[in-house]
C-alpha positions in Angstrom: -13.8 -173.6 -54.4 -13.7 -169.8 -54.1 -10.5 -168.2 -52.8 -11.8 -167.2 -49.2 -12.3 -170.9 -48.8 -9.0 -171.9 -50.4 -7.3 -169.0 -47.5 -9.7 -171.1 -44.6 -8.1 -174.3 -46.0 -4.2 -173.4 -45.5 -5.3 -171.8 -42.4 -6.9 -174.9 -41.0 -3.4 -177.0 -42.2 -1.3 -174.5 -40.4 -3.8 -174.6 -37.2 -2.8 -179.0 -37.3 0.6 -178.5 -37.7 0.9 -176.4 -34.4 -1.2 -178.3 -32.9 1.0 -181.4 -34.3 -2.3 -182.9 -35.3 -0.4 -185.2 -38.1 -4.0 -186.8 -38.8 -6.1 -183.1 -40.0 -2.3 -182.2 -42.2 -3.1 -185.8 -43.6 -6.9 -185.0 -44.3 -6.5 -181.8 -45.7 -3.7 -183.2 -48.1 -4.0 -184.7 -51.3 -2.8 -188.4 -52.0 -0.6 -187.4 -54.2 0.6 -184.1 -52.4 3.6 -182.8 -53.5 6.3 -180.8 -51.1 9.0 -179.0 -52.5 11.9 -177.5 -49.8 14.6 -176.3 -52.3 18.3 -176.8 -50.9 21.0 -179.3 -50.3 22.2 -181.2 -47.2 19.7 -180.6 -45.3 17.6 -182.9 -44.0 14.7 -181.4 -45.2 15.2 -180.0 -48.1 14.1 -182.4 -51.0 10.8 -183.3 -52.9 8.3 -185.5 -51.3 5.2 -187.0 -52.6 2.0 -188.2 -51.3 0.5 -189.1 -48.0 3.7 -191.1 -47.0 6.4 -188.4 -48.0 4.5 -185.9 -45.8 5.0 -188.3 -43.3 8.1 -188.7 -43.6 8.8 -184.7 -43.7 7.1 -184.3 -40.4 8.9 -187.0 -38.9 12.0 -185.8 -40.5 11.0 -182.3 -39.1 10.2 -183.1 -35.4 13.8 -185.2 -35.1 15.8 -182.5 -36.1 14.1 -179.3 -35.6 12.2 -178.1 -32.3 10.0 -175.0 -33.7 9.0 -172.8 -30.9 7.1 -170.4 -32.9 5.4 -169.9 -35.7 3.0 -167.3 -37.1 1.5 -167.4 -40.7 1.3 -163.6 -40.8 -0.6 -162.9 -44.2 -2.8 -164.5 -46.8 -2.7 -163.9 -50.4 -4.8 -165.7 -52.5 -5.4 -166.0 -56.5 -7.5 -168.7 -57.9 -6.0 -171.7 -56.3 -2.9 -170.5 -54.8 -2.5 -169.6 -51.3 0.6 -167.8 -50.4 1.8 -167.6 -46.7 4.1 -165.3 -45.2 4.8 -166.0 -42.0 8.0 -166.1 -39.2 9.2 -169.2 -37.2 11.6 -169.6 -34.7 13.2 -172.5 -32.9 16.2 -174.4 -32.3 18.3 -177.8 -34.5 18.3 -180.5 -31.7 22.2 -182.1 -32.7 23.4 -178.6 -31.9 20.8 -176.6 -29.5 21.4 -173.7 -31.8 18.4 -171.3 -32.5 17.1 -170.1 -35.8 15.0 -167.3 -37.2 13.1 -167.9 -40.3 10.8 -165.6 -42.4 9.4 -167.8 -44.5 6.7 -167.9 -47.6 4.9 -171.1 -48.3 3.2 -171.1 -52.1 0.6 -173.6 -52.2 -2.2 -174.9 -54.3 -5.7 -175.9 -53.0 -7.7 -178.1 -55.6 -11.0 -179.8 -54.6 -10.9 -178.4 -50.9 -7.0 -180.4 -50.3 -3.8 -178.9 -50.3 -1.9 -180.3 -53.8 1.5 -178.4 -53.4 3.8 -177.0 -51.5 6.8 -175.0 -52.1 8.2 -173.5 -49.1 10.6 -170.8 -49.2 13.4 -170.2 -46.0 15.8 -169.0 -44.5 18.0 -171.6 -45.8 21.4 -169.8 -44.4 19.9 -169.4 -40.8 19.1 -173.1 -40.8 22.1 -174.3 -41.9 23.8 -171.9 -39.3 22.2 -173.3 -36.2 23.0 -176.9 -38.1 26.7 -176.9 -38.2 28.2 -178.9 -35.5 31.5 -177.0 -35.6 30.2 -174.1 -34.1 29.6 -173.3 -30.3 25.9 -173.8 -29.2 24.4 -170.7 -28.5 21.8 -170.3 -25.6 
């Protein structure tokens, strides 16, 4: 696949996770996708692998986390890496405290399905609106 189709790929997952459209993320995923959110206790952060670790990251995802927006803003593409730079906000359910996130998602596209995913965030901001010890904010 050339790169232009790699970019309509990613663009096509991000389109099915706003729409939370958990069956197109599944069919543009590999079976043995890999997802890589660096950090520590967090509930998201962690490796997971294949069609039933995605699952299990979205459903981690949509218990926690209540995203209100998010834009993938650019598209750079190499070969078969897609990166994403994009924004998100949103709030962590336990404490209705909001986040900001400027994120970048590096992914590879082999054979027309996503393969891997690291996704860099705002870590700090997340774990801000996480901590139960501070007032909620409106």
């Amino acid at each position: 696949m050339n790169t232009g189709e790699n970019v309509q790929i990613v663009k096509d997952f991000f389109a099915a996770i706003g729409r939370s459209d958990r069956q197109a993320v599944r069919a543009l995923s590999a079976e043995d996708i890999e997802w890589i959110i660096p950090g520590e206790d967090w509930p998201l952060a962690g490796t997971r692998r294949g069609h039933a670790g995605l699952a299990n990251l979205l459903q981690t995802s949509s218990e926690t986390m209540e995203t209100s927006f998010m834009e993938p803003r650019e598209f750079v593409a190499q070969g078969d890496r897609v990166l994403v730079v994009g924004f998100a906000r949103g709030k962590i359910k336990a404490t209705n405290r909001t986040w900001e996130d400027h994120w970048v998602f590096a992914i590879t596209v082999r054979n027309g399905k996503l393969t891997n995913i690291r996704e860099y965030i705002d870590t700090q901001a997340l774990a801000r609106a996480s901590e139960m010890a501070a007032s909620p904010r409106p």
